[in-house]
Each structure stands twice: as structure tokens, then as C-alpha cells.
Phi, psi and omega in degrees: 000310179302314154311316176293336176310294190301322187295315161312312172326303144358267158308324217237292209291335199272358174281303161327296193066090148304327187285342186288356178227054146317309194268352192251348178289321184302339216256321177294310172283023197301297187262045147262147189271141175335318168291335165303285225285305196292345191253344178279278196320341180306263197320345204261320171325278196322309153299304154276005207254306181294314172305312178286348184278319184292312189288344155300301214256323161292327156355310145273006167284330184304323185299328212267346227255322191236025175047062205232095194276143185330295178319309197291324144350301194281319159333281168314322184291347188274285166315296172298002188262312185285331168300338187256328149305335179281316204281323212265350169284313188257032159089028174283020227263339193272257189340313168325310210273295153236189186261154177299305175297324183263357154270329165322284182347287198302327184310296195313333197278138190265339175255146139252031176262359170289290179221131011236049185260284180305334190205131007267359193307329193266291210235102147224179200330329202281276191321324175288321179302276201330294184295329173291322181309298184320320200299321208236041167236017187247137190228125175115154168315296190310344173257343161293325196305313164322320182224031103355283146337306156295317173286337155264339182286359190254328174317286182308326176284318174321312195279337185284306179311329188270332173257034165238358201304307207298297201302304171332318198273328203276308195294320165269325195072171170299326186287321198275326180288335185283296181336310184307296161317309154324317170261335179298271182005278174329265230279339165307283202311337167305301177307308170320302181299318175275333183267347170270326191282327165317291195316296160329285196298317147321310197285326190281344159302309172305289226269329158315294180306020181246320206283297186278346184281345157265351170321000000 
């Protein structure tokens, strides 16, 4: 159990990546005074914590609602994870995240932690495929309670990281968070990469014995 804890923990943290959104959390809270910026990273940790959990514990209704079989999830959930390690290698990680319009957008706005900090900056396609797959290849209380359990111990590193972000920015700079990125970006595409060939290897498990059973 403790293993799987850490691993998930894992798998989840390097998708998220919190540190790639350093410079765009610093760059939004550009006129917040320390109690703004600490009550922002408060509400957004808080958001993504709600978001990913509802997408966890609906994950399989979502699959059944639009008749979205598990293999192709992962699949799909594989690309989109591998797709967003190739951006964070190649130092895309701002662009990954959001749009020129919906950073406009965020200038305007008196909260930004729902969006676009918890959503789509945080808690996007990639981390929601990954909690919907887990929601629905996991069987028992104890392991949803488990990474339950994950998603807040991940909540809480989302809120250290954005209310250490001024220090974080002083101490690495923009060279050392893109480096930082650069190594999440590797262990995403890895993680991706392991979650389409799983998918891959299920759906061709489903479907051989339909293959020889037409022989």
C-alpha cells in the first residue's frame, strides 16, 4: 500500500508539475500584496483538490455515460501525458497550459484560482485521464481512500509550491524551473508512454481470443 501511495503520488506530481507554473502564477499576482498571493495559492490548492477528486469518484460514470471503453482511456490518457512531456522538454510548458486568450483573460479577473490556475494550469487533461484511469481500474475502498489521500498530500504540495513561488523564482530563476521542467517533461513522457503501452497491450488481450475464435 505505502508503495503504491508513493508511486501514484509520483505519476500525479510529475504530470501536474507544479514548479512549470511558477512564472505564470508570479506573472498573474504581479500587484498582489502576501496576504492576496497566500489566500490565492489557499483557494486554488482547494480547487484542484475538488476537481480531481469529482473526476476520480465520476470517472467511471463518465466512461459508461459516453460509452468509452477503459483500453481507449488509457490510451488516449497516454498521448495526451506524452504529448505534454515533449512540451515540458522542450521548454513549451507555458504554452502547454493555457492560451494567449485565456491568460488575457486571467489579467481581468479578481480570483484567478479556479481558472486558470486550478483549471486548465493544474488539474488538466493529462492529470484527470490519469484519476479517471486509476478511478475505474481500481477496485475497493482502500484504494480509492489511497489516492484520495494522494490528491491531497498533492493539493498540499500545489499550495507550498505557489506560496513559496516569490522564493522558488528568487532562488532558481526562470533557467533553473525551465531545468526543473525538463526533468518533470522525461518522467511525464515516461509515465505516458507506460500508460498507452498498458492500454495497447489490454485492448490486444480483449480482442485476441475474438481473433482466434474466428480462425
Amino acid at each position: 500500500m505505502i508503495s503504491f501511495f508513493f508511486a501514484t503520488l509520483g505519476s500525479l506530481f510529475s504530470v501536474v508539475n507544479p514548479f512549470g507554473a511558477v512564472p505564470m502564477y508570479l506573472t498573474l499576482t504581479n500587484d498582489y500584496n502576501h496576504s492576496e498571493r497566500s489566500q490565492t495559492a489557499r483557494r486554488t490548492a482547494l480547487y484542484f483538490m475538488m476537481i480531481l477528486v469529482v473526476f476520480f469518484f465520476a470517472g467511471s460514470v463518465i466512461l459508461e455515460f459516453f460509452g468509452i471503453s477503459l483500453n481507449a482511456l488509457r490510451i488516449a490518457g497516454g498521448l495526451i501525458i506524452v504529448n505534454s512531456g515533449y512540451g515540458l522538454l522542450n521548454s513549451k510548458a507555458e504554452r502547454r497550459r493555457i492560451t494567449h486568450e485565456i491568460e488575457e483573460e486571467a489579467y481581468t479577473k479578481e480570483d484567478i484560482s479556479f481558472t486558470p490556475m486550478a483549471m486548465p494550469m493544474l488539474s488538466g487533461p493529462g492529470s484527470i485521464s490519469l484519476l479517471i484511469g486509476l478511478s475505474a481500474g481500481q477496485q475497493g475502498w482502500e484504494r480509492s481512500t489511497l489516492i484520495v489521500g494522494v490528491v491531497a498530500v498533492m493539493a498540499l504540495l500545489v499550495f507550498i509550491t505557489l506560496y513559496y513561488a516569490p522564493l522558488l523564482f528568487r532562488l532558481l530563476g526562470r533557467a533553473g524551473l525551465s531545468a526543473l521542467s525538463r526533468i518533470m517533461g522525461f518522467l511525464v513522457m515516461a509515465i505516458g508512454i507506460q500508460l498507452l503501452l498498458f492500454g495497447l497491450l489490454s485492448l490486444i488481450g480483449d480482442i485476441w481470443p475474438q481473433v482466434e475464435a474466428m480462425r
